[in-house]
C-alpha positions in Angstrom: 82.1 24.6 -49.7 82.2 24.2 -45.8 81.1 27.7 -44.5 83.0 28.7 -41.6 81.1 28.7 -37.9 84.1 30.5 -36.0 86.3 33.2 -38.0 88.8 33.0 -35.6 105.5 34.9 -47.1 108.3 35.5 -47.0 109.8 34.3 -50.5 112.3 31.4 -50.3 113.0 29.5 -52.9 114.9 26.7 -51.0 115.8 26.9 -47.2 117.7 24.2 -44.9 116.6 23.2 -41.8 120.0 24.8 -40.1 118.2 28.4 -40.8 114.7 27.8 -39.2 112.7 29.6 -36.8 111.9 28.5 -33.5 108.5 27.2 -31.8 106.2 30.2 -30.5 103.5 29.2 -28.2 100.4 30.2 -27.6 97.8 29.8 -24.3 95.0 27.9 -25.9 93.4 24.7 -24.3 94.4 21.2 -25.7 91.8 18.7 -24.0 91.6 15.0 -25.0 89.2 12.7 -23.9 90.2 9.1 -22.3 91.9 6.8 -24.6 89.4 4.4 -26.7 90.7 1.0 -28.4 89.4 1.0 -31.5 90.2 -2.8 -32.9 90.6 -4.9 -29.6 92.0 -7.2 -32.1 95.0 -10.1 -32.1 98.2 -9.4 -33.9 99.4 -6.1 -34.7 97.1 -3.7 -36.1 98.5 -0.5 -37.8 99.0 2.6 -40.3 95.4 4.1 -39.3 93.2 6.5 -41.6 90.3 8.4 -39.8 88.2 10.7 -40.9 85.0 12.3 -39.2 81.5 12.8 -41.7 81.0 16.7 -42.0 77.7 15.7 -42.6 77.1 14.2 -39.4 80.6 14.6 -36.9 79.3 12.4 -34.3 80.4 10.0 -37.4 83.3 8.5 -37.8 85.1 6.0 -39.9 88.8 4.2 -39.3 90.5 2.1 -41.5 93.6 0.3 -40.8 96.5 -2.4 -41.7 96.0 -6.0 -39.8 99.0 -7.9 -39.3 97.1 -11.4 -39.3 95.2 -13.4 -41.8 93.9 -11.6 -45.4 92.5 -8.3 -45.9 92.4 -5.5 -43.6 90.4 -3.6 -40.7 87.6 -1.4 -40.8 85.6 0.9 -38.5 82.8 3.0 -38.1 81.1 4.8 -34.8 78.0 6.7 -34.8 79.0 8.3 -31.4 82.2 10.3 -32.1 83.9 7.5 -31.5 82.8 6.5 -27.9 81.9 3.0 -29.1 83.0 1.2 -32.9 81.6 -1.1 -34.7 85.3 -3.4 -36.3 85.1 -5.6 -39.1 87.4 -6.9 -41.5 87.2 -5.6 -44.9 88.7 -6.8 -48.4 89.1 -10.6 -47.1 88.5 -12.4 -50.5 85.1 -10.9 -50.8 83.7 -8.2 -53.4 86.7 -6.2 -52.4 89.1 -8.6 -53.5 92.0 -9.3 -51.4 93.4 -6.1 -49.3 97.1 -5.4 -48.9 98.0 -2.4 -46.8 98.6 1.5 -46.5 94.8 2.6 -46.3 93.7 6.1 -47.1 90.5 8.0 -46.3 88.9 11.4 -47.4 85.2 12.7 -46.7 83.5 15.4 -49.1 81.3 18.2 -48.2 78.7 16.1 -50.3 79.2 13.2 -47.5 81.1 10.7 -50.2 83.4 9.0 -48.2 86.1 7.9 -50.6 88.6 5.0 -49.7 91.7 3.4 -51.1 94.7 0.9 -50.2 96.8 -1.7 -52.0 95.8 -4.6 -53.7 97.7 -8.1 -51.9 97.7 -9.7 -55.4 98.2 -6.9 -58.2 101.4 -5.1 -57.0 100.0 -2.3 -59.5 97.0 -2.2 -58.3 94.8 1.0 -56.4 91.1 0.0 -55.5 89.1 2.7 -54.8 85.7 2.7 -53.2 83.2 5.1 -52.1 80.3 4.8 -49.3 77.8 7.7 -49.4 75.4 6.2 -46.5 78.1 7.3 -43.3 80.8 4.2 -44.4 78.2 1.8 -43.7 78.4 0.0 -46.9 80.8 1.0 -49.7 81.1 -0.2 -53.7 83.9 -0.6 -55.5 84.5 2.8 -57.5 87.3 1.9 -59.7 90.8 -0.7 -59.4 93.2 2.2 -60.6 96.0 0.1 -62.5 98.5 2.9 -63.6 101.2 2.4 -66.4 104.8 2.6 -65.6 106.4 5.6 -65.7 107.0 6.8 -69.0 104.8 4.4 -70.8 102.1 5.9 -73.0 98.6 6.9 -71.9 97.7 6.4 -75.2 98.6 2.3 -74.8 96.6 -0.2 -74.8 97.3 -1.5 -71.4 96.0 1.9 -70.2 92.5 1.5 -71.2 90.9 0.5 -67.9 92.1 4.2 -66.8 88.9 5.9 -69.2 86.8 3.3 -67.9 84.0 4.8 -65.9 83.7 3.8 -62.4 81.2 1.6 -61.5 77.8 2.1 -61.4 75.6 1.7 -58.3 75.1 -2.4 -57.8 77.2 -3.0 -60.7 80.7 -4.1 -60.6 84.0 -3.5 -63.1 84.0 -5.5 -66.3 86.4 -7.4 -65.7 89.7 -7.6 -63.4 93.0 -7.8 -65.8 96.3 -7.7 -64.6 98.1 -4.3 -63.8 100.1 -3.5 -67.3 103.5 -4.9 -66.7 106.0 -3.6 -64.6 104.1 -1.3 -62.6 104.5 -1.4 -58.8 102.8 1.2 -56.8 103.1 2.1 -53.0 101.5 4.0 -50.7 98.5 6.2 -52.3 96.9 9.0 -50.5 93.3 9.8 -52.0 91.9 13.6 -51.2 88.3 14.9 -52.1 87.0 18.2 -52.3 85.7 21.4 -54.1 84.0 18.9 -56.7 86.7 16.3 -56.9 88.5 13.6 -56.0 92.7 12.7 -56.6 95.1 10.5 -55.7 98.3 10.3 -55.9 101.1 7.1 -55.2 104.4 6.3 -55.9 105.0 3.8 -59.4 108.7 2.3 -59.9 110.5 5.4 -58.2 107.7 8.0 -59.8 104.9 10.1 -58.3 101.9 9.5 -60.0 98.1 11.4 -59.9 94.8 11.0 -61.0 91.8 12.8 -60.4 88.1 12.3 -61.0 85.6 15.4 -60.8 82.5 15.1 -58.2 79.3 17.0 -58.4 77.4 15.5 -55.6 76.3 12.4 -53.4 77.5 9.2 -55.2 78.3 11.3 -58.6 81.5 10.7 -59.7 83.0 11.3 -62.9 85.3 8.8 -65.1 89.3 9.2 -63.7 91.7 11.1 -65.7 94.6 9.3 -67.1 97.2 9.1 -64.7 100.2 11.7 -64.7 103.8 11.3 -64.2 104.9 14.1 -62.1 108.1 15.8 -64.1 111.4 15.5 -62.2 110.2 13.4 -59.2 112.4 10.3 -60.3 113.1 8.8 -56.9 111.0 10.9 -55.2 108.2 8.8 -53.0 106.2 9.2 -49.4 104.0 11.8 -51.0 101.0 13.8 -50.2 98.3 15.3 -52.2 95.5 18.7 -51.7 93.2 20.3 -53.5 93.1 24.2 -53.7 90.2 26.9 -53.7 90.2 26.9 -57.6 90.5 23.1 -58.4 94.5 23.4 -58.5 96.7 20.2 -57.3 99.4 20.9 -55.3 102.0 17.4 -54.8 105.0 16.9 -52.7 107.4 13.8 -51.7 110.8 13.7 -50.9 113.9 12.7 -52.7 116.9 11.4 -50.5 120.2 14.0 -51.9 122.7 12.3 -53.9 126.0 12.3 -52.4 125.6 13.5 -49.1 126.9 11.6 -46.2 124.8 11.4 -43.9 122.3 11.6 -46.2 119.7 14.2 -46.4 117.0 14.2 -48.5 115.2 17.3 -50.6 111.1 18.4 -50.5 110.2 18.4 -53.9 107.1 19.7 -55.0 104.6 20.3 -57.8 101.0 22.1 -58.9 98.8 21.2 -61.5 96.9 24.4 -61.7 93.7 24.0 -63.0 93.6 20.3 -61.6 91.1 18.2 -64.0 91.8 20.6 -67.2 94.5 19.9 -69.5 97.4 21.6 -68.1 99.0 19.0 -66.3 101.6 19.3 -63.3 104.5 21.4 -63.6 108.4 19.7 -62.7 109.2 18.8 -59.1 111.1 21.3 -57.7 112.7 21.7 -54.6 111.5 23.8 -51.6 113.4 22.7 -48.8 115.9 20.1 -46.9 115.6 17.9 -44.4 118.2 15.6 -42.6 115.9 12.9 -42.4 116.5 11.0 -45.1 113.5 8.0 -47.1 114.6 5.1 -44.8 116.3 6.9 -41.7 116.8 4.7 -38.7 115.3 6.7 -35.3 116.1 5.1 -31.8 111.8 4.4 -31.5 111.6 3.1 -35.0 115.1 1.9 -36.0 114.1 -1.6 -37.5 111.0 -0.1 -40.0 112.8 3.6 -39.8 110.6 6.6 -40.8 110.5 9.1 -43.8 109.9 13.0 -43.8 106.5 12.0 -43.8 105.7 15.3 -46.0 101.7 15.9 -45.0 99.6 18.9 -46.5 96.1 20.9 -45.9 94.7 23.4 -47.8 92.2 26.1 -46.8 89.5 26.6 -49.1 87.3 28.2 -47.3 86.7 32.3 -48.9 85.1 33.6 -45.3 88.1 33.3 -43.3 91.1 35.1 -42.4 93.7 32.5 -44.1 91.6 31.5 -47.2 93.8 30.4 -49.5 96.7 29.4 -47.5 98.8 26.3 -48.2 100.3 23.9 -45.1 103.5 22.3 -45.6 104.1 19.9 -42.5 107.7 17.7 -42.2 109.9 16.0 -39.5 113.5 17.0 -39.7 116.7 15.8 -37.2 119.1 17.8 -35.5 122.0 17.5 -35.8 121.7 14.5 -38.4 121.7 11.0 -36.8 120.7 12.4 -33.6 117.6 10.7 -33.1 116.6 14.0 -32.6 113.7 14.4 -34.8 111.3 17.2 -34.8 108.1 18.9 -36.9 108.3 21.9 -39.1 106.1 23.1 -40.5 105.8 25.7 -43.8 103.3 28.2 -45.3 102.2 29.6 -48.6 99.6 31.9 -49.6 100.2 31.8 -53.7 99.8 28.4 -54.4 103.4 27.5 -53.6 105.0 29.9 -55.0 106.6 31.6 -52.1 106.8 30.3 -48.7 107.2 30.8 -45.0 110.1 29.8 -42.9 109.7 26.7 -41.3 109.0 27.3 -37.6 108.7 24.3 -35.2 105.7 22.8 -34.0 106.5 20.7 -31.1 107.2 22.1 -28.0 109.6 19.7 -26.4 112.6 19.5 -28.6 114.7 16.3 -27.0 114.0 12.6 -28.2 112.6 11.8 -31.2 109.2 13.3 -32.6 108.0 11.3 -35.4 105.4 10.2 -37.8 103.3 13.4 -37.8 99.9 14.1 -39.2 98.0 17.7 -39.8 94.4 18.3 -40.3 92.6 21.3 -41.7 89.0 22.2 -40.0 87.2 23.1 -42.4 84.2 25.0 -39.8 87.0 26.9 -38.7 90.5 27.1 -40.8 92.2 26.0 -37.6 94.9 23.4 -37.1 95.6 20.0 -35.8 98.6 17.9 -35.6 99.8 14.6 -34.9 102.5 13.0 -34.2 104.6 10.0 -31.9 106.6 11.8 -29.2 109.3 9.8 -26.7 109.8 12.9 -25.2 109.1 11.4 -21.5 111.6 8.3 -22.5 115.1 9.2 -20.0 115.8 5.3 -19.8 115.2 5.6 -16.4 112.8 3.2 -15.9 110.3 6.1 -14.7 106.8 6.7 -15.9 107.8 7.2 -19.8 110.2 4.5 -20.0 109.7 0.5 -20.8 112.9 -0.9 -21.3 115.4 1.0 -19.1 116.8 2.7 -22.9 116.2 6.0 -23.3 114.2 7.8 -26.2 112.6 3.8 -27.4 109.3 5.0 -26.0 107.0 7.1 -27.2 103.3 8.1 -26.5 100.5 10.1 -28.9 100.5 14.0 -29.0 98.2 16.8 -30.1 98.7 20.1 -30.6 96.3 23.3 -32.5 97.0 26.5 -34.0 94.5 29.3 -34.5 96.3 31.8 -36.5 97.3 30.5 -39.8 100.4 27.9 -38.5 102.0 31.1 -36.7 102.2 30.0 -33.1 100.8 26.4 -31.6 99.3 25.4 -28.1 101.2 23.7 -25.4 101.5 20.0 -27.1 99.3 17.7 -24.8 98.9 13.7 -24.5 96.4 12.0 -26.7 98.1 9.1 -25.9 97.0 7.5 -22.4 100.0 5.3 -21.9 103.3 4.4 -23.1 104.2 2.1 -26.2 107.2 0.3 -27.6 107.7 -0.7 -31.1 110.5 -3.4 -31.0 107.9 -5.0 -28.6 105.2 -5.4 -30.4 107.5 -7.1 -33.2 105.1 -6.1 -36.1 107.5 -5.8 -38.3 106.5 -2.6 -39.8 106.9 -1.6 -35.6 104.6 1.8 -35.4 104.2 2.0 -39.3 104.9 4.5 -41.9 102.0 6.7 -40.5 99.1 7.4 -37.9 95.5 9.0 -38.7 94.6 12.3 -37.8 90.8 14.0 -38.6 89.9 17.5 -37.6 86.3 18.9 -37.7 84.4 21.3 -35.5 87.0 21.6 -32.7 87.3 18.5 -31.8 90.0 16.5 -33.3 90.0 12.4 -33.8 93.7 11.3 -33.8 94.1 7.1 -34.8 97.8 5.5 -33.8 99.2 2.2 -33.0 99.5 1.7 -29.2 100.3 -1.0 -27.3 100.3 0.7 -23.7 96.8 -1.1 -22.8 96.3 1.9 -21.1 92.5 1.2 -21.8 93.1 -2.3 -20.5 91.4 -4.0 -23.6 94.2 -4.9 -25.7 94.2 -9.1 -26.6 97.6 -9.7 -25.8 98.3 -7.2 -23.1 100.7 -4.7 -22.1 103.3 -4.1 -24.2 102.5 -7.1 -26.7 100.6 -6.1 -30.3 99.6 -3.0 -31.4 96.1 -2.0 -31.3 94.7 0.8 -32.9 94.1 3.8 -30.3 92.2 7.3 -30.8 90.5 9.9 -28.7 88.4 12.8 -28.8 90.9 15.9 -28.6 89.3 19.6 -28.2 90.6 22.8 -28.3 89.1 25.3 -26.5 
């Protein structure tokens, strides 16, 4: 466990948007550095992971979707991110053949832990691990997860009590996912002497978890756990408490509600690698922003709640203990009006906070938004696409002479436990629009966001060339930005 540097609920049981609080501000110093492209690359590149070494924070990896050719893109810098070194990754090499939706997590051991989707096996999770600074990684294990309700006990389960692979080794052999399964978008954590993931299989939220005991010691992966009552329930996130516990959450878009809202459902398993297994999906809260919900910025790919979560582990600090709820709501529903909320718990989930808002600027659409825990200090980043500077008016924030298309990178911290939040500043050094990139996916379903030692590492699509490095232009393919953001 991190030591900290720097030391710096009410009980709800569900709570709609319509009763939350509003967005308290306080006078600390949001500072990012100029805007670095990362990839430099052709085609669109999106759907970024970061994370920063806390072994060494002047390292830092990013991992990301490429829209051309096989496999997908991976960087590391050794400067905090001044310069990168980008190579593809998963091209029909050891790593077999990369889909999408990569995920990141670094240990305090310095395992860097990495998983996306297999482009071949629909039901497919490969999961790697680099312990030298993501210079070099090895295949750790190719989670291939049953169906939902299908026995752990069958025999197309097997591969899940397999141990991972060994140093210079690789797995035994590479069956087929058992049939039917079809997972999406996994999220892998690590910490206090483990490792999970969680992922969405046929309209189910699925976990598994692995216990870690130091550098490049990993044990064998649990068999994977349907999470009761979250049928239909998908873009989820996963953390790992103070005592081992596993707290899940995903949304689940509310049967017969026009315009359709959607419910935050969440679960525990409390003692996380023991033998109690995660309790039903409840819901927590509602949000008008619904599992595919067309916004004015994002209206061909749409966006999601995009449910994120931190946990503070740390026992030296004021908010030890606490558990971060972060979600993007609209108001009124099919405004384009989008903004992020964000909840708190200090039982485990058991009781929460009311939701109080964290971006400043309430017009246009806030989306896509990302929070990271520092672990040095228990303060708090976020993330998020903002077209708050879009009027249509062909002015500074605008590209297309529509308003609230546009939308640029912002930051903001908090220093006391998710109560108030700095002025939101800028990461973002220019403006970009998704239709014109024509990815497909336009910004993505998500951006990267890291947080370590005051200084926090944001990674989003951009296609501003604000930097004036980007292949195809101005406003032409996304490449994947970041910059060093401080708070002071």
């Amino acid at each position: 466990m991190l030591k900290r540097a720097l030391i710096a609920g009410l009980g709800l049981v569900l709570l709609s948007s319509q009763t939350a609080l509003g967005s308290p501000r306080r006078a600390s110093i949001v500072t990012p550095a100029p805007n670095v492209n990362i990839t430099r690359l052709g085609g669109n590149q999106s759907e970024a992971a970061i994370a920063i070494d806390p072994t060494d924070p002047m390292n830092v990896v990013e991992f990301s979707n490429r829209e051309r050719g096989v496999g997908m893109i991976l960087a590391n810098s050794t400067d905090g991110g001044a310069t990168w070194n980008v190579r593809p990754f998963a091209r029909d090499d050891r790593y077999g053949r990369a889909c999408c939706d990569p995920t990141l997590s670094w240990d305090a051991y310095g395992n860097l832990f990495m998983a996306w989707l297999d482009l071949e096996d629909s039901g497919a999770i490969p999961v790697a691990i680099s312990t030298d600074g993501g210079v070099r990684f090895r295949m750790l294990k190719v989670l291939r997860p049953n169906p939902p309700g299908v026995r752990a006990e069958a025999a197309a389960d097997r591969h899940e009590e397999d141990e991972g692979e060994k140093p210079g080794g690789g797995e035994k052999e590479r069956e087929p996912s058992p049939k039917g399964s079809s997972v999406d978008q996994p999220t892998i954590v690590a910490g206090e002497g483990a490792v999970w993931l969680t992922w969405n299989n046929n309209g189910i939220m699925q976990a598994s978890g692995a216990r870690v005991s130091g550098r490049g010691q990993v044990g064998k992966f649990s068999k994977r756990q349907d999470i009761p009552k979250s049928r239909d329930c998908s873009f989820g996130d996963i953390a790992i408490g103070p005592e081992g516990q596993v707290f899940e959450v995903c949304t689940k878009d509310k049967d017969g509600t026009r315009p359709t809202i959607a419910t935050i459902r969440t679960s525990i398993d409390p003692d996380g690698l023991g033998p109690k297994g995660f309790t039903p999906a409840k819901g927590i809260a509602t949000t008008n922003v619904q599992q595919f919900d067309a916004i004015l910025p994002q209206r061909s790919r749409t966006v999601d709640a995009e449910t994120g979560l931190a946990w503070d582990t740390d026992a030296t600090g004021p908010h030890s203990g606490r558990l971060y709820l972060l979600w993007t709501d609209e108001q009124p529903n099919e405004s384009n009006d989008t903004d992020i909320w964000l909840r708190s718990s200090d039982d485990a989930g058991v009781t929460w906070s009311a939701p109080v808002r964290v971006n400043d600027v309430t017009t246009n659409a806030q989306f896509l938004p990302r929070i990271a825990l520092d672990p040095t200090t228990g303060n708090l980043a976020f993330g998020w696409h903002d077209a708050r500077n879009d009027a249509g008016d062909r002015g500074p924030g605008d590209t297309d002479g529509k308003p609230n298309t546009d939308a640029m990178y912002y930051v903001t911290f908090s220093t006391d436990g998710g109560a108030t939040f700095a002025p939101a500043a800028a990461a973002g050094g220019g403006v970009s629009n998704a239709k014109k990139a024509q990815n497909g996916i336009d910004f993505g379903d998500y951006s990267g966001l890291a947080f370590f030692g005051g200084v926090a590492m944001p990674a989003w699509s951009d296609n501003s060339n604000s930097t004036g490095d980007n292949p195809g232009g101005a406003l032409k393919t996304f490449d994947i930005y970041t910059a060093r953001v401080t708070l002071t």
